[in-house]
C-alpha positions as CSV (number, residue, x, y, z in Angstrom):
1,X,10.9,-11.6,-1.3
2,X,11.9,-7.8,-1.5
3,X,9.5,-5.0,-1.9
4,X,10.0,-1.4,-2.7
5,X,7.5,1.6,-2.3
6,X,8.0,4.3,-4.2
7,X,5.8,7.1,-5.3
8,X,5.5,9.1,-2.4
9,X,5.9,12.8,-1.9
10,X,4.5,16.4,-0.2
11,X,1.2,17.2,-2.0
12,X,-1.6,19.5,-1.2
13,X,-5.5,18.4,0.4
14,X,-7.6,17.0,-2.3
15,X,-4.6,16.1,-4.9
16,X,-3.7,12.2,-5.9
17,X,-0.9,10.5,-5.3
18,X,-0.4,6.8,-7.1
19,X,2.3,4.2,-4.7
20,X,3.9,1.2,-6.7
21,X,4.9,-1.4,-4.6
22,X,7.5,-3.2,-6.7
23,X,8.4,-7.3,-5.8
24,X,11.4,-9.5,-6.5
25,X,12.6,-12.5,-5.5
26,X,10.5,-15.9,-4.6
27,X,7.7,-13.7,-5.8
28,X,5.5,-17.1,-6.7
29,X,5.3,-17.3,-2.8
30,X,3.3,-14.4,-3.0
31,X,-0.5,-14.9,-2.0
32,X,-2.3,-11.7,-0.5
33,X,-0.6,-8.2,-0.2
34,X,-1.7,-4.8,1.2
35,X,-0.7,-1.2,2.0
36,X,-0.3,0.1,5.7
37,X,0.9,3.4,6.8
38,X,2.3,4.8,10.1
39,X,1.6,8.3,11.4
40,X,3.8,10.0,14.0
41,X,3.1,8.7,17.3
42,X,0.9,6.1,16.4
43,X,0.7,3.0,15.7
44,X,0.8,0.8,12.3
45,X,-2.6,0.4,10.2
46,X,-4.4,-1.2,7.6
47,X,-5.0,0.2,4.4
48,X,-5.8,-2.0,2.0
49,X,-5.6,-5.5,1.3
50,X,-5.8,-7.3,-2.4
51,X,-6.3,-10.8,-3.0
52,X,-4.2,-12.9,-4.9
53,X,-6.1,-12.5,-8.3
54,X,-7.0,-8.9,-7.4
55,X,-10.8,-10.3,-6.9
56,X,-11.0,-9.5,-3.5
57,X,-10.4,-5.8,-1.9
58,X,-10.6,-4.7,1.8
59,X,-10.2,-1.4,3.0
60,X,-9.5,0.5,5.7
61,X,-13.1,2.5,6.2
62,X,-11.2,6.1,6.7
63,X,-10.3,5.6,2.7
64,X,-13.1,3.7,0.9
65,X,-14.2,5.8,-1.8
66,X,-11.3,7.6,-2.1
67,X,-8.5,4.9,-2.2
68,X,-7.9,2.0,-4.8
69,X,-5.8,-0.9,-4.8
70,X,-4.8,-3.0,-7.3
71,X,-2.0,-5.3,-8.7
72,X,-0.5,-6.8,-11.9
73,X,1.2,-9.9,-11.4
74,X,3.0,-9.7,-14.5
75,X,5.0,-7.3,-13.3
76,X,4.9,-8.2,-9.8
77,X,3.8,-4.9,-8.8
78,X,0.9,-3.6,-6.5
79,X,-0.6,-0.5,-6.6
80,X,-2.4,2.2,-4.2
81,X,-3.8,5.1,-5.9
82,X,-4.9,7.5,-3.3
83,X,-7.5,10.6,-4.8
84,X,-9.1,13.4,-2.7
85,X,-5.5,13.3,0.0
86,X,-6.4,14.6,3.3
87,X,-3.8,16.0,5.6
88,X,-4.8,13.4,7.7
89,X,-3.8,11.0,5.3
90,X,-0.2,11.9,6.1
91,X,2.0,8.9,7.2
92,X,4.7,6.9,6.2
93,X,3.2,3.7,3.5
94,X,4.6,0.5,3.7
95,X,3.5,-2.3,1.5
96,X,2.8,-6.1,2.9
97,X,3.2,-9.4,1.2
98,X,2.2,-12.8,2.8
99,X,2.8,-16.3,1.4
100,X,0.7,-18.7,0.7
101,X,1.5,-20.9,3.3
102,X,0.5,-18.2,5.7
103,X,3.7,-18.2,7.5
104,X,5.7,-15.2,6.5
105,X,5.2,-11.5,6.0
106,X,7.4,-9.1,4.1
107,X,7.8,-5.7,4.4
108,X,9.0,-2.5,2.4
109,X,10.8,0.2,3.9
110,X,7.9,2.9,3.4
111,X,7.9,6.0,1.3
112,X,6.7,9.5,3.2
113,X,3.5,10.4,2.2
114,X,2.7,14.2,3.1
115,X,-0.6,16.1,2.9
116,X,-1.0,19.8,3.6
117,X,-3.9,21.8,3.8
């Protein structure tokens, strides 16, 4: 399985910003997926997290309300639109996917998110 983020770029507080994560590959291996990002000198964090069918949503509580993820399996994408951006928002995305067997994780390479004030 490969994924690639895109979508990222410098935008100012309070302005959206929509991430595709695209998929390829063994994508029928694909079971949950989920967005974390990584701010300088910190560590890796949740997001979001989607269910297979897109039923069932978690997030991360510094974004309820203001992000939403979603996917469309026919195109084996997922999505992460991201309204009201706070500079604190400002990271570096990566999107997850896990299989169904539980027993590998794949990563994409991030795309630079940027929020000014």
């Amino acid at each position: 399985v490969q994924l690639v983020e895109s979508g990222g770029g410098s935008v100012q507080a309070g302005n959206p910003l929509r991430l595709p994560c695209a998929a390829s590959g063994s994508t029928f291996s694909i079971n949950a997926m989920g967005w974390y990002r990584q701010a300088p000198g910190k560590q890796r964090e949740l997001v979001a997290t989607i269910a297979t069918n897109g039923g069932s949503t978690n997030y991360a509580d510094s974004v309820k309300g203001r992000f939403t993820i979603s996917r469309d399996n026919a195109k084996n994408t997922m999505y992460l639109q991201m309204n009201s951006l706070k500079p604190e928002d400002t990271a570096v995305y990566y999107c997850k996917a896990t299989t169904y067997s539980g027993l590998y994780n794949y990563w994409g390479q991030g795309t630079q998110v940027s929020v000014s004030s």
